[in-house]
PAVO-599378 format. One line per 2 residues: number of its first residue (from 0); for each residue x, y negated, z of N, C-alpha, C. Coordinates in steps of 0.001 Angstrom, whole numbers, always signed. Example, Ala and Ser with C-alpha at 12.3 -4.5 7.8 and 13.67 -1.06 7.14 Angstrom:
<atoms>
0) +13190:+5690:+7800:+12300:+4500:+7800:+13200:+3300:+7800 | +12850:+2250:+7080:+13670:+1060:+7140:+12900:-30:+7870
</atoms>
This chain:
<atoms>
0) -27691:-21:+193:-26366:+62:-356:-25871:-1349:-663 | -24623:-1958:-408:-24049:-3500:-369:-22937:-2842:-1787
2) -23162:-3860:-2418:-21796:-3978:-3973:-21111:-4836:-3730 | -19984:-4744:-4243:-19038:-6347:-4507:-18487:-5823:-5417
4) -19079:-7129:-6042:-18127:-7369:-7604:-17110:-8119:-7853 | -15398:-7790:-8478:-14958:-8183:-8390:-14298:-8351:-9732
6) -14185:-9028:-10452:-14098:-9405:-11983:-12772:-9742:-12627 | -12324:-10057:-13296:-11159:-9932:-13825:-10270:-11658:-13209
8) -11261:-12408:-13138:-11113:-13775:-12986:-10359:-13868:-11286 | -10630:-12638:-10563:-10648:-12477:-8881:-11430:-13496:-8292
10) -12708:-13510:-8615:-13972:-13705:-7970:-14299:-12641:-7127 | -14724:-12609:-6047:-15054:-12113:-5250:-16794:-12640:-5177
12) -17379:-11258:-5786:-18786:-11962:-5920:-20073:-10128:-4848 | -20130:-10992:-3583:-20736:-10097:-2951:-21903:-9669:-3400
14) -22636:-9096:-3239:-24334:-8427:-4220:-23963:-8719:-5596 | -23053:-8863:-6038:-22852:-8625:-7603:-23150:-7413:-8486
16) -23505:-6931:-9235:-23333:-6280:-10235:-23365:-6190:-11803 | -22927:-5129:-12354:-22113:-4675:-13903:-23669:-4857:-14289
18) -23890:-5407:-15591:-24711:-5354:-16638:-24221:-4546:-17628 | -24998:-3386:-17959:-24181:-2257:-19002:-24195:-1160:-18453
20) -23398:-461:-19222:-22936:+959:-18795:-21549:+660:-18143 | -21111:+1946:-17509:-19652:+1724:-17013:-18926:+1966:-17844
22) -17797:+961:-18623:-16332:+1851:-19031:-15322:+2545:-18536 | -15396:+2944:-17571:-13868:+2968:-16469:-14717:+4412:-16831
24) -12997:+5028:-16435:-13184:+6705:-16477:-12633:+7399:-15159 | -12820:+8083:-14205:-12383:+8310:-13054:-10602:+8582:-13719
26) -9773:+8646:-12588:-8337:+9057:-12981:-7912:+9712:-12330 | -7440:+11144:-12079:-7324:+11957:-11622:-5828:+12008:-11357
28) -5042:+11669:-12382:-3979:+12025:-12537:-2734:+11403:-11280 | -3421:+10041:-11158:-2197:+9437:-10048:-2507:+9455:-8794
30) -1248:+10173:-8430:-1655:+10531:-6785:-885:+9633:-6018 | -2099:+8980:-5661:-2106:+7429:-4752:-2396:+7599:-3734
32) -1611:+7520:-2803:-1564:+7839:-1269:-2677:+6812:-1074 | -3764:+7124:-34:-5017:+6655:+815:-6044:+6864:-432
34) -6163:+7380:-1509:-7018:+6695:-2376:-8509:+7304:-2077 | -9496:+6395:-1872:-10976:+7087:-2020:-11105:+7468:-3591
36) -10940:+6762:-4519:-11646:+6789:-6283:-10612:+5822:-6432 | -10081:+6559:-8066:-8991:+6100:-8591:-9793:+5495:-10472
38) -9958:+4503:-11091:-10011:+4668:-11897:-9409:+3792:-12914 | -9789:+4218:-14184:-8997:+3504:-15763:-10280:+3084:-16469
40) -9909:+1664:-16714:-10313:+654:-17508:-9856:+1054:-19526 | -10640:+603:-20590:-9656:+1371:-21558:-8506:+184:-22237
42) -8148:-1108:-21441:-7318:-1516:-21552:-5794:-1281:-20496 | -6171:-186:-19865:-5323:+404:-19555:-5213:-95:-17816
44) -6079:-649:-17208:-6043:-1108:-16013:-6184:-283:-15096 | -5753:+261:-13626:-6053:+766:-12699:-6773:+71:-11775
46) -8152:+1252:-11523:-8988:+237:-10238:-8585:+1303:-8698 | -8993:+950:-8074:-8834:+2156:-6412:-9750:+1080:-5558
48) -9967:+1933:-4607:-10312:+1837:-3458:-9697:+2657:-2243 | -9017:+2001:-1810:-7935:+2819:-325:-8746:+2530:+986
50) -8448:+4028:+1522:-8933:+3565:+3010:-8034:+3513:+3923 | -7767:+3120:+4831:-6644:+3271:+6414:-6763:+1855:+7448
52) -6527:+3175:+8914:-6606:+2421:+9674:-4921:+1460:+9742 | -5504:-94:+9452:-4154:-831:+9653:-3945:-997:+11010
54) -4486:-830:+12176:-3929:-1603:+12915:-4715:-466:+13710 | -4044:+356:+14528:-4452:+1532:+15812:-5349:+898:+16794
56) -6545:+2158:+16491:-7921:+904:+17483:-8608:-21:+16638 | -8260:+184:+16092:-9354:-845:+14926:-10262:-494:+13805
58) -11260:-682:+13751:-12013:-151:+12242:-11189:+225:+11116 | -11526:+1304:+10289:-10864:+1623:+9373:-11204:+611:+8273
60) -10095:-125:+7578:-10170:-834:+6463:-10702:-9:+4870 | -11763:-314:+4106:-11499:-115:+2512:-11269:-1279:+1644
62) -10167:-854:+1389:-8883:-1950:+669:-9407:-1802:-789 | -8801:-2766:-1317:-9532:-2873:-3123:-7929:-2976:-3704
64) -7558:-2330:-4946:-6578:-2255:-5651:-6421:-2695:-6987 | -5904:-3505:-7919:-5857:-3496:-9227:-4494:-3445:-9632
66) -3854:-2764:-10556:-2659:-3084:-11083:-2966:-2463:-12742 | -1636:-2385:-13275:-1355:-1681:-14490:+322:-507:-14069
68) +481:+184:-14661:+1397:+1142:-14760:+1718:+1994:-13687 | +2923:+2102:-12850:+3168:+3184:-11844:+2932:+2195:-10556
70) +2032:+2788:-9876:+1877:+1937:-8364:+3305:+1940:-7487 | +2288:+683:-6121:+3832:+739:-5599:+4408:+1842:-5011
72) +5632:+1642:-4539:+6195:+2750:-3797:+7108:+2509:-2746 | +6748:+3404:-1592:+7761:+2783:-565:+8471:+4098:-677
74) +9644:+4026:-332:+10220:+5563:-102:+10936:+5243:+1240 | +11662:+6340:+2197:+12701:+6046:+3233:+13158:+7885:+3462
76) +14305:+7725:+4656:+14716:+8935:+5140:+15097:+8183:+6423 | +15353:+9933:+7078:+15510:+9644:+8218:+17225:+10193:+8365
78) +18275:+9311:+8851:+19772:+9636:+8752:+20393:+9134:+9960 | +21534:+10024:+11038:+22218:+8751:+11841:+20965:+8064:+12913
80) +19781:+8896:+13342:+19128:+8175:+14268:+18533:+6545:+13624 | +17931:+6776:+12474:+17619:+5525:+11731:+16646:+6149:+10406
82) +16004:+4909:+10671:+14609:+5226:+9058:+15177:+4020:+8644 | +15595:+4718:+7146:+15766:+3540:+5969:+14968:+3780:+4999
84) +14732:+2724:+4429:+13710:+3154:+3171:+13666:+1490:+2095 | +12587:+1708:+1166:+12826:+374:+355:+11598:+439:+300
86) +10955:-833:-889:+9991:-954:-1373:+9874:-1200:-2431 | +8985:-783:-3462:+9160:-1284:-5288:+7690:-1241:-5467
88) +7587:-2409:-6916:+6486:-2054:-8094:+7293:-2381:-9441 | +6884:-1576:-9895:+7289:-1053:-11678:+8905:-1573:-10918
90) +9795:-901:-10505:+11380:-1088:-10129:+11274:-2276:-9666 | +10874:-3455:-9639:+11344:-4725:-8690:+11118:-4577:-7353
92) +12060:-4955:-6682:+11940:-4978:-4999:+10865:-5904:-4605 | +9945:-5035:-3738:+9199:-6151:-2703:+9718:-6488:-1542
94) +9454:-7565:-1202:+10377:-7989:+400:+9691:-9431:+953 | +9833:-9269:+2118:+9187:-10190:+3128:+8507:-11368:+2656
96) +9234:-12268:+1638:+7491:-13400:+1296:+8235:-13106:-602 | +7356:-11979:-940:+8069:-11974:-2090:+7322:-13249:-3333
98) +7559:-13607:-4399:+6828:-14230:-5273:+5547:-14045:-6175 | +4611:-14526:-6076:+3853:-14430:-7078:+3615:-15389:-8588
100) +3146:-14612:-9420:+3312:-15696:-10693:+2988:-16480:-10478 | +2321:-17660:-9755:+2211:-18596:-9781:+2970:-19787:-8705
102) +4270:-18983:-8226:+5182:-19696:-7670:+4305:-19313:-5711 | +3321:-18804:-5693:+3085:-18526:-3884:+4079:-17798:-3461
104) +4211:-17320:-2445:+4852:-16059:-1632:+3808:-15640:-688 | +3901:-14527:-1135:+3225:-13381:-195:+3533:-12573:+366
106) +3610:-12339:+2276:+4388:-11191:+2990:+3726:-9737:+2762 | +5219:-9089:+2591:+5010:-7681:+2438:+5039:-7135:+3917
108) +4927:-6268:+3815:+4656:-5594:+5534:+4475:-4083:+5301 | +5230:-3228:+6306:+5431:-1865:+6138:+4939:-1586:+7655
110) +4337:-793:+7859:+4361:+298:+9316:+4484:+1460:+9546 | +5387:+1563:+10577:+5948:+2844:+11088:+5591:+3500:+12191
112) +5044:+4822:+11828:+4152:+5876:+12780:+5345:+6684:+13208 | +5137:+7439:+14504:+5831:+8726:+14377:+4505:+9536:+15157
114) +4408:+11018:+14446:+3746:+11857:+14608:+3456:+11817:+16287 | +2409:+12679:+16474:+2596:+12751:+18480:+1651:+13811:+18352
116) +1801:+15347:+18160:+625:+15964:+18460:-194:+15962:+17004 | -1576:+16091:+17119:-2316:+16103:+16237:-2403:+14315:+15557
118) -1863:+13595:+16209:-2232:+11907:+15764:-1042:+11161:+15773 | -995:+10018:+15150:+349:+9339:+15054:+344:+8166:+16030
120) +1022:+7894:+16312:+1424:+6135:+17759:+2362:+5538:+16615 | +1476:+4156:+16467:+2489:+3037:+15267:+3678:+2597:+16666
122) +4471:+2426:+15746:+5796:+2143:+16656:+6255:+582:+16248 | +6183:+453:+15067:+6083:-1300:+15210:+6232:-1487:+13330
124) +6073:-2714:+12891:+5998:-3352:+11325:+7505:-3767:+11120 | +7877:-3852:+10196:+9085:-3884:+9280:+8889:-4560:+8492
126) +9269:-5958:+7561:+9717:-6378:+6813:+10802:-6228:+5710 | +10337:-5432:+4884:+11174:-5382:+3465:+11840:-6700:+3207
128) +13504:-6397:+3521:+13565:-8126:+2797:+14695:-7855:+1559 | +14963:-9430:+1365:+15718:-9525:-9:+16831:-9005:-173
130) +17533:-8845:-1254:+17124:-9679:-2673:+16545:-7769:-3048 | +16727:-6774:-1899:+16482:-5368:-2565:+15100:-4812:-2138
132) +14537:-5233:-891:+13496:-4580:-831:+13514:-3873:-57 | +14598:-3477:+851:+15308:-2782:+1992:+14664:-2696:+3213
134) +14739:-1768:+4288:+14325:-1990:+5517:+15032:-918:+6564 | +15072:-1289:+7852:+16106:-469:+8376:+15508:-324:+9680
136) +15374:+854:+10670:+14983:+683:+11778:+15502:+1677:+12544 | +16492:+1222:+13304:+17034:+1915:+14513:+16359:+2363:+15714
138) +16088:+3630:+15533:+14972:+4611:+16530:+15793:+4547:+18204 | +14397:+3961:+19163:+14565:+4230:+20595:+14714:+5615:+20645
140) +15386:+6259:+21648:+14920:+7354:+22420:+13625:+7713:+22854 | +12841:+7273:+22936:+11171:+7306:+23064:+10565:+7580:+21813
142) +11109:+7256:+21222:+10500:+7237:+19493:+10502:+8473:+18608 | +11561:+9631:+19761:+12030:+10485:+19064:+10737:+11741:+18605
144) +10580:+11613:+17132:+9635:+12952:+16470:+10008:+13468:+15380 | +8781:+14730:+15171:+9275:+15456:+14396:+9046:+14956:+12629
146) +8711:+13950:+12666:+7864:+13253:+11629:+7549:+11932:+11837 | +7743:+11278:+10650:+7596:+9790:+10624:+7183:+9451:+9629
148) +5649:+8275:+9539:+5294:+7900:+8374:+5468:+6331:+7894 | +5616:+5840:+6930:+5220:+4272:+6511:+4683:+4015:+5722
150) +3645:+3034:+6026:+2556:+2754:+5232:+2731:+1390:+4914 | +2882:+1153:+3179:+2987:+145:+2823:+1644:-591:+2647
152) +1672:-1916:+3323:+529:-3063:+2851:+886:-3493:+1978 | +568:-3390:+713:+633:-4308:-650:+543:-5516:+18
154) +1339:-6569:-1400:+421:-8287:-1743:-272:-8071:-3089 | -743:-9063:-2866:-1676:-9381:-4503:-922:-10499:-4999
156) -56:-10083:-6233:+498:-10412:-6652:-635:-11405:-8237 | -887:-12440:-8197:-1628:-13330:-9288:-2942:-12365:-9411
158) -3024:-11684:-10859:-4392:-11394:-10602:-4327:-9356:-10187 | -2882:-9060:-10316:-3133:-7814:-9459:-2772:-7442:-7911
160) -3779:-6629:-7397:-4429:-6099:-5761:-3351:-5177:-6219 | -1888:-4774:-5846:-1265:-4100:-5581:-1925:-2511:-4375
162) -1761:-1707:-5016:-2254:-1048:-3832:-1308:-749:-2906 | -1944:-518:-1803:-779:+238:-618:-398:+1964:-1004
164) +707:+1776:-458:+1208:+3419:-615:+1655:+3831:+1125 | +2096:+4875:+1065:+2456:+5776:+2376:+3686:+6937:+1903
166) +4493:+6848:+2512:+5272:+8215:+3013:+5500:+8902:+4286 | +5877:+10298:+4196:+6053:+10688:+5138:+7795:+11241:+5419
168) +8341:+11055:+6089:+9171:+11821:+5868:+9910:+12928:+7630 | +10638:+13779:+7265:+10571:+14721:+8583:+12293:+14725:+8878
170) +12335:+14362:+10605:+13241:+14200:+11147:+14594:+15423:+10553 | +15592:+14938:+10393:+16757:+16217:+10160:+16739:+17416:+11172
</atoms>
C-alpha cells in the first residue's frame, strides 16, 4: 500500500504518515461530483479524493481536494444550439488565469462531453473567462446529442486544492 501525506503547509510528502489517531470524520453530506471519500477536519476543512478520466485514453487520474465551505460549481444549459454555462467558488467567478492569494494565476479549464451510446466523446476544453466566469460554445452539427456533460478542472488556489465538479445537462 503507497500513502501521501499532504499537510497543511502543501508539502507533498510521499511514504508519509499521521502519527495519532485520525480526526477527520467521513462527510456524507456534500454531494461532490467524482468524489471517492469526502471528509471534515474539526476546524471545519474539507478533504476528497476525486477520480476521472481527464483526458480520453488516458489513465484515470485520483485528484486530491482541500477547501472550506460550498465547493466549486460549474453550472450550464443547453439553448439556441449552444452550451452556456459559468464557473464559481463560494460566488466568485473562476476564469481562464484566475488569481491566487499570492498574486500567481492559475488556468481554469472546463471539458465538454456529449453522450454517444453507452460512453461520452470529449468534444473540446473551454476557458471560463473574465471578469464573470462565463463560457459559451456553439455546437457543430456533428456534435449533435442527447446529453452533454462539463467537467470542471479546479486550480489550487494558495493553500486550497479546489476540487473539480461536473454537470450534466440534456439537450431541449
Amino acid at each position: 500500500m503507497h500513502s501521501l501525506l499532504i499537510p497543511r503547509r502543501c508539502q507533498v510528502l510521499p511514504g508519509g504518515h499521521i502519527v495519532g489517531r485520525d480526526i477527520s470524520r467521513p462527510h456524507g453530506t456534500t454531494a461532490l461530483p467524482l468524489a471517492v471519500t469526502v471528509r471534515r477536519t474539526p476546524d471545519g476543512r474539507l478533504w476528497a479524493l476525486q477520480r476521472w478520466q481527464i483526458l480520453p485514453g488516458r489513465p484515470v487520474e485520483l485528484r486530491f481536494a482541500r477547501w472550506t465551505g460550498e465547493p466549486t460549481i460549474v453550472s450550464a444549459e443547453v439553448a439556441d444550439g449552444r452550451l452556456v454555462g459559468s464557473a464559481t467558488y463560494h460566488r466568485q467567478p473562476l476564469f481562464g488565469l484566475s488569481p491566487t492569494p499570492e498574486g500567481k494565476r492559475v488556468r481554469v479549464a472546463a471539458f465538454v462531453d456529449a453522450e454517444a451510446g453507452d460512453s461520452w466523446r470529449r468534444l473540446l476544453g473551454v476557458f471560463p473567462r473574465a471578469p464573470d466566469g462565463s463560457f459559451a460554445l456553439l455546437f457543430r452539427p456533428e456534435w449533435t446529442a442527447p446529453t452533454y456533460r462539463v467537467t470542471l478542472r479546479a486550480p489550487n488556489l494558495g493553500w486550497a486544492y479546489l476540487p473539480d465538479t461536473r454537470t450534466a445537462v440534456t439537450s431541449p
